[in-house]
MILUMMAR-772494 format. One record per atom (N, C-alpha, C): residue number from 1; residue in one letter; atom name; x, y, z. Coordinates in steps of 0.05 Angstrom, whole numbers, always signed. Layout:
<recs>
- seq, type, atom, x, y, z
- NUM, A, CA, X, Y, Z
...
</recs>
This chain:
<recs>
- seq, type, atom, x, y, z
- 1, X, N, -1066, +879, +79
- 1, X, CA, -1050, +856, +71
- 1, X, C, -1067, +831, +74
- 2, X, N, -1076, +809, +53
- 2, X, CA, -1085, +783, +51
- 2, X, C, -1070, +766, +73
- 3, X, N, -1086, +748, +77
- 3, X, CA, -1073, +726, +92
- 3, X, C, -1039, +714, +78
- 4, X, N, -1053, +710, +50
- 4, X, CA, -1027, +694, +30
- 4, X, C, -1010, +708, +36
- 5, X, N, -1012, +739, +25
- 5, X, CA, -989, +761, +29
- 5, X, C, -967, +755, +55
- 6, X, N, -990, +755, +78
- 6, X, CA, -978, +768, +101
- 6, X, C, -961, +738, +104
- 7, X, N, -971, +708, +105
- 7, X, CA, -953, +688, +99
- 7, X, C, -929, +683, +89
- 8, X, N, -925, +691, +64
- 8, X, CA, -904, +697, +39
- 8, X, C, -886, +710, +52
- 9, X, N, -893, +746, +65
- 9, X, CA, -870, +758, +77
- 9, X, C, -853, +750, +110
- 10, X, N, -872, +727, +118
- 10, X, CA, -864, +714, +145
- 10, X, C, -842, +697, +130
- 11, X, N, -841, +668, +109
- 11, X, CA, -838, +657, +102
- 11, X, C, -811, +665, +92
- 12, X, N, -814, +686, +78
- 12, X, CA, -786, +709, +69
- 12, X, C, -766, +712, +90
- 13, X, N, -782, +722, +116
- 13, X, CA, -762, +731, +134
- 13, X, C, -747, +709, +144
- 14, X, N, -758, +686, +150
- 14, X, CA, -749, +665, +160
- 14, X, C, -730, +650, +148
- 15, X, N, -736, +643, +122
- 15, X, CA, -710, +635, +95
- 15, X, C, -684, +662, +92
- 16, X, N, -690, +677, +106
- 16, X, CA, -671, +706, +115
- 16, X, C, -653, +700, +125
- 17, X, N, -668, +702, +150
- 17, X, CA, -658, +692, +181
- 17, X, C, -632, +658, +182
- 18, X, N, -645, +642, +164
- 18, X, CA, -629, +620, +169
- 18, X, C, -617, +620, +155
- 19, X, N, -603, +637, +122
- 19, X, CA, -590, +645, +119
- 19, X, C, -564, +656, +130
- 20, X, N, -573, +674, +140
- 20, X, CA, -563, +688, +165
- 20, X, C, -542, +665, +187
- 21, X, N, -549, +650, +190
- 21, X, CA, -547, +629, +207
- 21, X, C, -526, +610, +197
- 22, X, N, -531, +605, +169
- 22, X, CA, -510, +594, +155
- 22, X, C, -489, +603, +147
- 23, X, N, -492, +625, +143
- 23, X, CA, -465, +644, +133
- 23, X, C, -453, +643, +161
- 24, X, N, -462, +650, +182
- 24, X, CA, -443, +654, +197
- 24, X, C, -424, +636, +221
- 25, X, N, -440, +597, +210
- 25, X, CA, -436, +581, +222
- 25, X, C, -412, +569, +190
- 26, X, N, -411, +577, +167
- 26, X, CA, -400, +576, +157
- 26, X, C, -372, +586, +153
- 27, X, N, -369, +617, +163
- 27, X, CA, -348, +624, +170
- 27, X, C, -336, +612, +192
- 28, X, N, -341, +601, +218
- 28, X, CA, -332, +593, +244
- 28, X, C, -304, +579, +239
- 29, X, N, -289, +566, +253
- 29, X, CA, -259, +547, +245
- 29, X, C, -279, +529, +245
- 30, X, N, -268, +498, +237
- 30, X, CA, -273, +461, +241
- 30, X, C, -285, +464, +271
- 31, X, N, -256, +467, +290
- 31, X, CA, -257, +466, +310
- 31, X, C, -290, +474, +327
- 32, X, N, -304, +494, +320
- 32, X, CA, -312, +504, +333
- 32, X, C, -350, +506, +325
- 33, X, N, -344, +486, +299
- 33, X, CA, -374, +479, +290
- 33, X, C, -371, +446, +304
- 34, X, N, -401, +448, +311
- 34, X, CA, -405, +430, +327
- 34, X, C, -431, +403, +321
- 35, X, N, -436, +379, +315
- 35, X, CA, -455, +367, +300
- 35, X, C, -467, +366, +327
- 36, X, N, -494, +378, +328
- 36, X, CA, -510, +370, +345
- 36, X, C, -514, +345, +360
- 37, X, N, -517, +321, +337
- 37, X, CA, -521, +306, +344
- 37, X, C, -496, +283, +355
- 38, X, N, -478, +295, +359
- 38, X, CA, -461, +285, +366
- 38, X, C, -439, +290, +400
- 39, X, N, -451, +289, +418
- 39, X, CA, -439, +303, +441
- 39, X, C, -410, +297, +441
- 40, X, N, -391, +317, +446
- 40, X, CA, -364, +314, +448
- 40, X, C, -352, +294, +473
- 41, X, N, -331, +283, +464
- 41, X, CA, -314, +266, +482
- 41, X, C, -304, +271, +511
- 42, X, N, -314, +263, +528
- 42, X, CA, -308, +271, +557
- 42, X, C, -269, +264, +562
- 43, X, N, -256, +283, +569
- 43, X, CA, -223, +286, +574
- 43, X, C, -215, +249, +587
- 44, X, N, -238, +239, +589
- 44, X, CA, -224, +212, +603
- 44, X, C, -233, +190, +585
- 45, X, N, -249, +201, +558
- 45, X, CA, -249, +181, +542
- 45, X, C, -234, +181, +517
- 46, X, N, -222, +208, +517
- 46, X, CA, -198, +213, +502
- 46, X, C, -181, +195, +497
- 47, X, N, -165, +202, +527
- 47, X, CA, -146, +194, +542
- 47, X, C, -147, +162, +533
- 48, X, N, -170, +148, +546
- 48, X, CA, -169, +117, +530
- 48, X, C, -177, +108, +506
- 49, X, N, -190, +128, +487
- 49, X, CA, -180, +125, +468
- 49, X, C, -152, +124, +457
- 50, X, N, -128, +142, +463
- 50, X, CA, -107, +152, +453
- 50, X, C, -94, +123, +462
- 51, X, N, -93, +109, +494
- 51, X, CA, -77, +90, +498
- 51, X, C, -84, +69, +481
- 52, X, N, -115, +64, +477
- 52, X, CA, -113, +43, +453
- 52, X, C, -103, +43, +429
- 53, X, N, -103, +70, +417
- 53, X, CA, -95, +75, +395
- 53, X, C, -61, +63, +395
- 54, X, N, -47, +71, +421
- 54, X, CA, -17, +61, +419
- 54, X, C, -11, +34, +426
- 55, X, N, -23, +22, +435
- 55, X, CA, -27, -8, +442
- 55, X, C, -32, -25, +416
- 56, X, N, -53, -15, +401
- 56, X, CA, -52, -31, +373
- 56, X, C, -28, -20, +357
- 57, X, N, -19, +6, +362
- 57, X, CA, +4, +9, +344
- 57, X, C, +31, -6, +345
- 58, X, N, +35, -4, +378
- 58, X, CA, +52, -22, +392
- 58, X, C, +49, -47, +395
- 59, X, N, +38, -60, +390
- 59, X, CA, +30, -87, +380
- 59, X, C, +44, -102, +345
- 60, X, N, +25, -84, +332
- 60, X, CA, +31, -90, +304
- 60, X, C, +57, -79, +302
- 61, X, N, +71, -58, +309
- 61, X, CA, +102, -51, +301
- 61, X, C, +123, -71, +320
- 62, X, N, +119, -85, +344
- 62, X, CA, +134, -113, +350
- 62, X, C, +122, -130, +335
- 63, X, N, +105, -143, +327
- 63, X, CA, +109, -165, +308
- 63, X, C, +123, -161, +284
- 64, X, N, +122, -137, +268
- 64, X, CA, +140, -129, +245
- 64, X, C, +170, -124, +257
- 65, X, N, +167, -116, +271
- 65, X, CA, +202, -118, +283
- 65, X, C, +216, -144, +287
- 66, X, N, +199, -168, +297
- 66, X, CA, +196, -190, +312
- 66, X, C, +218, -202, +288
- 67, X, N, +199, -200, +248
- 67, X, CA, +200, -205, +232
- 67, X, C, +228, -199, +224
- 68, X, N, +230, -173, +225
- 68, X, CA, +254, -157, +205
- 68, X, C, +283, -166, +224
- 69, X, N, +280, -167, +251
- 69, X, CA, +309, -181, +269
- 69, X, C, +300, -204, +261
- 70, X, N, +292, -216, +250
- 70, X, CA, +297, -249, +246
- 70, X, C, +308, -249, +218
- 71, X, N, +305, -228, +196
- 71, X, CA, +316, -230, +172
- 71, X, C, +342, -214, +171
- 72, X, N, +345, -193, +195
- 72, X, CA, +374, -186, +188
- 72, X, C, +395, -203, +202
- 73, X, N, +383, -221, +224
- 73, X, CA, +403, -240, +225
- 73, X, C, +409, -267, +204
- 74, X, N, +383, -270, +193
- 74, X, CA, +392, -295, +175
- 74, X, C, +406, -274, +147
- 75, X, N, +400, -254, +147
- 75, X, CA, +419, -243, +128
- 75, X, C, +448, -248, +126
- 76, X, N, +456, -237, +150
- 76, X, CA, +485, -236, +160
- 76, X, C, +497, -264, +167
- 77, X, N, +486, -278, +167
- 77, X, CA, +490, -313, +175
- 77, X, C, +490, -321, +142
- 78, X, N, +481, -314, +129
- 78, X, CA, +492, -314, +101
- 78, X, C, +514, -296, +92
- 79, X, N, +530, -285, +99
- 79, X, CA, +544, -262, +102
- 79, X, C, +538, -241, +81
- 80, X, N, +513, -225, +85
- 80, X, CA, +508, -204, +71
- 80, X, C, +491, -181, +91
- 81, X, N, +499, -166, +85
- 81, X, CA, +486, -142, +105
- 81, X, C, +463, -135, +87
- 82, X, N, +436, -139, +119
- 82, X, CA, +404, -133, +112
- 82, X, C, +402, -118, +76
- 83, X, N, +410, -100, +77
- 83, X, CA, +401, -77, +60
- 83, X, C, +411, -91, +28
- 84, X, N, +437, -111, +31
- 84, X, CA, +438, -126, +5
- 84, X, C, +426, -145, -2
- 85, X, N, +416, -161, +19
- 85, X, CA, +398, -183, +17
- 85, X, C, +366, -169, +4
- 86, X, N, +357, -140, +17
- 86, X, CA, +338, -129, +14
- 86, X, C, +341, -123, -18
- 87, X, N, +359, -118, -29
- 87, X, CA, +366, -112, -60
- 87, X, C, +368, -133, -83
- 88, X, N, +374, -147, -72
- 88, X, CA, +381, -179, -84
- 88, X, C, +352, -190, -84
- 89, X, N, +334, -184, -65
- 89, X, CA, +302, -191, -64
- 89, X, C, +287, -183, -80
- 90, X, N, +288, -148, -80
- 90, X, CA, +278, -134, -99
- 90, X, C, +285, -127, -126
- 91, X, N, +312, -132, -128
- 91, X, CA, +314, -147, -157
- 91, X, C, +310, -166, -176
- 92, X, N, +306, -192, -158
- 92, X, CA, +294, -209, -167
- 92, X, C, +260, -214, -173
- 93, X, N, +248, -201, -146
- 93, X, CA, +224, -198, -150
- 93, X, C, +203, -172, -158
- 94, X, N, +226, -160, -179
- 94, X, CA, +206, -132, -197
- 94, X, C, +189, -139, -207
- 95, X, N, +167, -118, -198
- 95, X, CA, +133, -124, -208
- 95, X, C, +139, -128, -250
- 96, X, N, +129, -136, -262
- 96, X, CA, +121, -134, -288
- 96, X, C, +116, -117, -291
- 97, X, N, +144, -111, -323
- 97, X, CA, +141, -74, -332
- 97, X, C, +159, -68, -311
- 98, X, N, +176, -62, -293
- 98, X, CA, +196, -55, -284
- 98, X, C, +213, -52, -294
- 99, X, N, +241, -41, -308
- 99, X, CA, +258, -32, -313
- 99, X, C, +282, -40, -289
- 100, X, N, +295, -62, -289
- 100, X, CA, +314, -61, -263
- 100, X, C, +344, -49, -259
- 101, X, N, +338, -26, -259
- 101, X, CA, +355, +2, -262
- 101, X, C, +365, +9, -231
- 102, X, N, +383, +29, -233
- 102, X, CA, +393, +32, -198
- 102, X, C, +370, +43, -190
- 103, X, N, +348, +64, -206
- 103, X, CA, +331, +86, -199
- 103, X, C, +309, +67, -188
- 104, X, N, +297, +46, -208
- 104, X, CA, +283, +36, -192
- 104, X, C, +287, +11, -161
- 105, X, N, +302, +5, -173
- 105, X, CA, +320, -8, -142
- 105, X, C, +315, +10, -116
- 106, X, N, +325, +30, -118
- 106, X, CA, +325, +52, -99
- 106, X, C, +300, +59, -89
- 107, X, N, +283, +66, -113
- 107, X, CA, +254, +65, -109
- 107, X, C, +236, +42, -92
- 108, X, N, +248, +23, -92
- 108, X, CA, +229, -5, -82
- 108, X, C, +249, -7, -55
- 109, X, N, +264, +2, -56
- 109, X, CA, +278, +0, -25
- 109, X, C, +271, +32, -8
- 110, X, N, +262, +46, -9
- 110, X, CA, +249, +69, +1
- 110, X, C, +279, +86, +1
- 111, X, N, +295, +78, -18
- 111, X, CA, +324, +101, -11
- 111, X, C, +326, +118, -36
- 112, X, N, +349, +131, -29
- 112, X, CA, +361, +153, -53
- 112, X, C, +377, +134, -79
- 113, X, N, +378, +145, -100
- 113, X, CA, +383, +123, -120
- 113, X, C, +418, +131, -111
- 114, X, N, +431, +151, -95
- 114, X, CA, +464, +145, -93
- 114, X, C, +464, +136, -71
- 115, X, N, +449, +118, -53
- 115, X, CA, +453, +105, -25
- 115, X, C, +449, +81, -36
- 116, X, N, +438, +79, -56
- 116, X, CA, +434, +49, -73
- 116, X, C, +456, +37, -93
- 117, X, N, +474, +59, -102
- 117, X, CA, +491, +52, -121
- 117, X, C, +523, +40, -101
- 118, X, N, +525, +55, -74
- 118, X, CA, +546, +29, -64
- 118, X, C, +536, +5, -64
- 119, X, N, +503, +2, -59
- 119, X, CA, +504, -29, -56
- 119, X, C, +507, -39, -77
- 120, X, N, +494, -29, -100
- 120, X, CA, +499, -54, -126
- 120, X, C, +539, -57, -126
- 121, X, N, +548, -33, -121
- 121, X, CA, +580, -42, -124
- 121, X, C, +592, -60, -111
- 122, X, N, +585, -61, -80
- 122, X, CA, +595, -81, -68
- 122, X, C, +575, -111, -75
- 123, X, N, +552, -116, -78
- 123, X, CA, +548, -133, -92
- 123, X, C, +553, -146, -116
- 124, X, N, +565, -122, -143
- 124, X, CA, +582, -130, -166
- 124, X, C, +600, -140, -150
- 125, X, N, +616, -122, -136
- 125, X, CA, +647, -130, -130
- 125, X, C, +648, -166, -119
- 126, X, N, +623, -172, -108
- 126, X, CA, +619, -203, -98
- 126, X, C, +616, -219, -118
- 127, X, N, +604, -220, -147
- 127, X, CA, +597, -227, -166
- 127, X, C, +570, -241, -168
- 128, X, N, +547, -226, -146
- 128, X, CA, +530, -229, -143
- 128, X, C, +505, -220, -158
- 129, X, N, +514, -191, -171
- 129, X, CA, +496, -182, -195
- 129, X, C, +519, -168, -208
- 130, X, N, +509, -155, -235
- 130, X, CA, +529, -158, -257
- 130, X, C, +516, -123, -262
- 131, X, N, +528, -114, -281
- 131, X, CA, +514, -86, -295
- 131, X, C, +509, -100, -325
- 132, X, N, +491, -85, -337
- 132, X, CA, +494, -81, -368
- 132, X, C, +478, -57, -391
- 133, X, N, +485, -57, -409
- 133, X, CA, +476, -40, -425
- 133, X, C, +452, -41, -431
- 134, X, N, +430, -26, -432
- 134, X, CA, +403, -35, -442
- 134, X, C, +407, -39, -474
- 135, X, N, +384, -55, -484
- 135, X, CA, +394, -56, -515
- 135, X, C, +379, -29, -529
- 136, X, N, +359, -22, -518
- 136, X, CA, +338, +6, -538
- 136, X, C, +367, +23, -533
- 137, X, N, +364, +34, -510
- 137, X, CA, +388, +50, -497
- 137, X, C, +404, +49, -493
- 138, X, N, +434, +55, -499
- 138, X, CA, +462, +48, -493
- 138, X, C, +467, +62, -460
- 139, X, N, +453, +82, -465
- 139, X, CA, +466, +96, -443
- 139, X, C, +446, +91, -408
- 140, X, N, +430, +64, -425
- 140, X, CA, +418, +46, -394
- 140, X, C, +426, +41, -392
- 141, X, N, +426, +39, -357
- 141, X, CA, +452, +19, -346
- 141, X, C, +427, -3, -329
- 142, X, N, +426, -33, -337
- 142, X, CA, +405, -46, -323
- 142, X, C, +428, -62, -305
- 143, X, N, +412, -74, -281
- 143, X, CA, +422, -98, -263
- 143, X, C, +413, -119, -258
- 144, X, N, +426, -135, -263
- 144, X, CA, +423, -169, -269
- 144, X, C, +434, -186, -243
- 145, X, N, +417, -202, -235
- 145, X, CA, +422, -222, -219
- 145, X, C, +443, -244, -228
- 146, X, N, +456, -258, -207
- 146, X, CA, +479, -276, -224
- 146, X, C, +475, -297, -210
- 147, X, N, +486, -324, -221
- 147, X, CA, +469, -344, -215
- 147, X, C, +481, -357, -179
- 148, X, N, +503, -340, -173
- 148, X, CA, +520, -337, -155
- 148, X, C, +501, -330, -132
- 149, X, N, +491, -296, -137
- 149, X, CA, +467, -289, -122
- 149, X, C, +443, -306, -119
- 150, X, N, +434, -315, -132
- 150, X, CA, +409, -344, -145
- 150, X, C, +403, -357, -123
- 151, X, N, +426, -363, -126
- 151, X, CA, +433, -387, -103
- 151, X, C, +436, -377, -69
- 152, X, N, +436, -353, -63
- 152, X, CA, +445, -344, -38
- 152, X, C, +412, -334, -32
- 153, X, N, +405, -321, -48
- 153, X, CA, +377, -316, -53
- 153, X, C, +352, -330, -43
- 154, X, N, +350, -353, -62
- 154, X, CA, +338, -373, -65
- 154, X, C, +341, -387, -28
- 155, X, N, +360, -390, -19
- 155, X, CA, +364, -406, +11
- 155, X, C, +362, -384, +26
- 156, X, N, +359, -369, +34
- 156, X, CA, +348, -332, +49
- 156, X, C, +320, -337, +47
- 157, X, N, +311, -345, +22
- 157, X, CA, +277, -337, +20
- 157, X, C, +260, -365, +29
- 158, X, N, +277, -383, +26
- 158, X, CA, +269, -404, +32
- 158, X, C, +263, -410, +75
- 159, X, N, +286, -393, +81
- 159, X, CA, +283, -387, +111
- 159, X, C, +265, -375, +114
- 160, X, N, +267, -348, +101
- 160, X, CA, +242, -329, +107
- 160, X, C, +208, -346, +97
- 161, X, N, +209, -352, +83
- 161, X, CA, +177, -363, +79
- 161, X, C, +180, -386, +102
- 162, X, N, +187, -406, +108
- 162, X, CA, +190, -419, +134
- 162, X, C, +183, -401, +159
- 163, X, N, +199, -380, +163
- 163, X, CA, +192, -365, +182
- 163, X, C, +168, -339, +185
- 164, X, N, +159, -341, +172
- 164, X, CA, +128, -323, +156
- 164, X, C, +107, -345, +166
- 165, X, N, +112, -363, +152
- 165, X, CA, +84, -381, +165
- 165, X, C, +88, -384, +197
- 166, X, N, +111, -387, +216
- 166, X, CA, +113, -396, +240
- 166, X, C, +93, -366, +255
- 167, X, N, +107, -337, +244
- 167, X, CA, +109, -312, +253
- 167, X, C, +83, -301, +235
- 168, X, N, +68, -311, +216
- 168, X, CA, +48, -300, +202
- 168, X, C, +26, -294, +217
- 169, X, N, +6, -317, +227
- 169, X, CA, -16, -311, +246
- 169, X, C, -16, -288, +263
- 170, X, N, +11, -281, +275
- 170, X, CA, +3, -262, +298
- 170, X, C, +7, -246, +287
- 171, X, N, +19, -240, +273
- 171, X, CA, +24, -212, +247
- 171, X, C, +2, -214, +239
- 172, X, N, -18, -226, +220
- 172, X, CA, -44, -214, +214
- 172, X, C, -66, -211, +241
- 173, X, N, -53, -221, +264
- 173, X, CA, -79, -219, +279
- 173, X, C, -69, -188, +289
- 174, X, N, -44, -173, +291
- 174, X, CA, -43, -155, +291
- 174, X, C, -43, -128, +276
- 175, X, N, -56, -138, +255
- 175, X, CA, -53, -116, +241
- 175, X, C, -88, -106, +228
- 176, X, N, -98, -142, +238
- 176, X, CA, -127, -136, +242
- 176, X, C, -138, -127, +270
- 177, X, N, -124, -127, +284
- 177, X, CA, -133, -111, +299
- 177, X, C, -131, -81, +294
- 178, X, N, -117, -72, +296
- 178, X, CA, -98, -45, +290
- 178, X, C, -123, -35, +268
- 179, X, N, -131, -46, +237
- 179, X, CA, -155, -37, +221
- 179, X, C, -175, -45, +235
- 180, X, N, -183, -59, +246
- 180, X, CA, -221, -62, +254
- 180, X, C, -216, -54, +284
- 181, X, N, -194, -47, +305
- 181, X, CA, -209, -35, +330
- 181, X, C, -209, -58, +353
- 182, X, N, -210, -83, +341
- 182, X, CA, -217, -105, +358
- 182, X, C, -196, -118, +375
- 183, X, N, -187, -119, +401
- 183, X, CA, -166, -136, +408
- 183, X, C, -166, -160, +400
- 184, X, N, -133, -164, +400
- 184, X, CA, -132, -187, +396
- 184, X, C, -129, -203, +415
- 185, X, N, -132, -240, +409
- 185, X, CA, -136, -257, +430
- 185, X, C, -117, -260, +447
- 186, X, N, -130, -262, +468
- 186, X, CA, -124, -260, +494
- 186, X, C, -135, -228, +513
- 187, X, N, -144, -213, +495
- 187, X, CA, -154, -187, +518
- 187, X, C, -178, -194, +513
- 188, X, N, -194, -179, +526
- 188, X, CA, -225, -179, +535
- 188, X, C, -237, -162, +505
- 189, X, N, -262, -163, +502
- 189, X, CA, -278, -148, +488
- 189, X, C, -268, -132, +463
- 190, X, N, -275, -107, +464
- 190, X, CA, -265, -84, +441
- 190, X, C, -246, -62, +446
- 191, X, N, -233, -57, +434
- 191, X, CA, -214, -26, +435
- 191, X, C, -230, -15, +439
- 192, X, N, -233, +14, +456
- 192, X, CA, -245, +28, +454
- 192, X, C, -261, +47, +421
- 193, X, N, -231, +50, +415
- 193, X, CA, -229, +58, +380
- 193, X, C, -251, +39, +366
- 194, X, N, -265, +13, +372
- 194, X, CA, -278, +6, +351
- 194, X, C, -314, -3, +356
- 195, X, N, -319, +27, +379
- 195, X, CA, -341, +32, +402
- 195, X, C, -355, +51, +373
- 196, X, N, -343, +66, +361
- 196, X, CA, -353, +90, +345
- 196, X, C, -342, +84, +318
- 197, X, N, -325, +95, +308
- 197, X, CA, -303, +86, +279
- 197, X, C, -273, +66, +286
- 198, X, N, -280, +51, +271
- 198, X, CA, -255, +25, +281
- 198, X, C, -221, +50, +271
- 199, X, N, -227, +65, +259
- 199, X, CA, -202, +78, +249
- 199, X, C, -204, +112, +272
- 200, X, N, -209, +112, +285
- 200, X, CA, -213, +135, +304
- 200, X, C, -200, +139, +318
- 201, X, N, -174, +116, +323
- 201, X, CA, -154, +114, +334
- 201, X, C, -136, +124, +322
- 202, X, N, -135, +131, +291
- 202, X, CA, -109, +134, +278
- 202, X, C, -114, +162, +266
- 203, X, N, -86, +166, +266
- 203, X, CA, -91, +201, +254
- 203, X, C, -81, +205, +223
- 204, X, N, -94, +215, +211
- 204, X, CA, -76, +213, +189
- 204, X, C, -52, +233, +180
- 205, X, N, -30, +215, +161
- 205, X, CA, -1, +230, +163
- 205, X, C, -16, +248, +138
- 206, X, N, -1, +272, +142
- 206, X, CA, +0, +294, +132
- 206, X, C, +18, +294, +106
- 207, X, N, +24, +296, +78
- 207, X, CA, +50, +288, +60
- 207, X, C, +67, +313, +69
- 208, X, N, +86, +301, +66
- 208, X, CA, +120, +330, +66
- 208, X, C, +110, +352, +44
- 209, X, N, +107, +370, +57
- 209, X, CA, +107, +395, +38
- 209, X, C, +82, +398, +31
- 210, X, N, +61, +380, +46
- 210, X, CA, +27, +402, +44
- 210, X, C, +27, +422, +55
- 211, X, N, +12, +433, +48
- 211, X, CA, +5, +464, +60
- 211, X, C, -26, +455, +83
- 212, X, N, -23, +458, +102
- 212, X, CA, -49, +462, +117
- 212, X, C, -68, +484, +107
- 213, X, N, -92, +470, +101
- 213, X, CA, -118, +497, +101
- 213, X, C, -119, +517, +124
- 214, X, N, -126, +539, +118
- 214, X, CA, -137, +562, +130
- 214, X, C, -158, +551, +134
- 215, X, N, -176, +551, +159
- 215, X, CA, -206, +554, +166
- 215, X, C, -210, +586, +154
- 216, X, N, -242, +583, +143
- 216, X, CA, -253, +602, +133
- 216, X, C, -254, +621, +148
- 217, X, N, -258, +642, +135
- 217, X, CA, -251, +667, +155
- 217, X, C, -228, +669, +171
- 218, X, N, -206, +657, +168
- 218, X, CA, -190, +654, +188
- 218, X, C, -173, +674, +171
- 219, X, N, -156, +694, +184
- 219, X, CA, -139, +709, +175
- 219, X, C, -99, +702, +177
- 220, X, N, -87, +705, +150
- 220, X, CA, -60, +697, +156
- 220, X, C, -46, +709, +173
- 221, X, N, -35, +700, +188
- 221, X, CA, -12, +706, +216
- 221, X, C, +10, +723, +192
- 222, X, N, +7, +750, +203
- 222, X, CA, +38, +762, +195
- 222, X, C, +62, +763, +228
- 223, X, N, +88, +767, +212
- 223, X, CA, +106, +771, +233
- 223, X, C, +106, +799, +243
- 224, X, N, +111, +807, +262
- 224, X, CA, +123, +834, +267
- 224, X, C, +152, +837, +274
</recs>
């Protein structure tokens, strides 16, 4: 056997071998492949990771709270309960190309379009918005603001933007914290979370009705 030869078949075995190596670091779970270059998290830097992670969460969800009790009382001090004032909002302010239908109403209020249809009734019944026929379609039913609502509207939003600028600042300083990792003023230094990935703190939500992956090679759980 030549030198070249005997090279070639070393060369062979070795492109074999790590082969070999891949396949079977390829089958392993997530869990259990490991980046070299990355040493795993010691149980006590977890741990402060996870509290920062709830400290910026708990932060930014009282300032949005701070927000939303200040509008369901000026709601009701107008005498309309939150969720009509919230409809009266979003009817007035449909993006361009909206259709202002109960479906989409419902849609921009995060509800069911029949948890949405008492409110437009008790708001008709106030004479605050109206129904009507679409003109393409007879059998649309659109909803119209009335100049009654306008007016109740118009002095609600006028509080709320008043109260956005007073309550704004710390609301974006918390919600920039919460994305970049960084405390906000008044604590010392950095989150832990924004030592490595400013988002390392946050987990991401899963949608209703995904299916979780199988790790490779992983076999399905039967019942017995």
């Amino acid at each position: 056997m030549t030198a070249v030869s005997g090279l070639n078949v070393g060369l062979a075995a070795r492109a074999r071998k790590t082969e070999r190596r891949s396949v079977k670091k390829a089958s392993l779970p997530n869990a259990q492949r490991q980046d070299p270059m990355k040493a795993p998290k010691s149980a006590d830097e977890q741990d402060r990771l996870t509290t920062a992670g709830y400290r910026l969460l708990a932060g930014f969800r009282y300032e949005v709270r701070r927000f939303l009790a200040f509008s369901e009382q000026a709601a009701r001090g107008a005498g309309l309960e939150p969720q009509q004032h919230q409809l009266l909002l979003a009817l007035r302010g449909l993006p361009e190309g909206k259709r202002p239908t109960v479906g989409t109403l419902a849609e921009r209020l995060c509800i069911q379009p029949h948890t949405a249809v008492p409110l437009v009734d008790k708001l008709e019944e106030r004479g605050l918005l109206r129904r009507e026929r679409g003109m393409g379609d007879r059998r649309e039913v659109l909803v119209r603001i009335t100049a009654r609502g306008e007016t109740i509207l118009r002095k609600l939003s006028s509080v709320h933007r008043e109260q956005i600028a007073s309550m704004g600042p710390a609301l974006v300083e918390a919600l920039d914290a919460l994305l970049t990792g960084r405390a906000p003023d008044g604590e010392n230094g950095l989150m832990l979370g924004a030592l490595t990935d400013p988002r390392a703190h946050l987990t991401p939500v899963r949608p209703y009705g995904a299916r979780t992956a199988r790790p490779r090679g992983a076999k399905r759980r039967t019942s017995k």
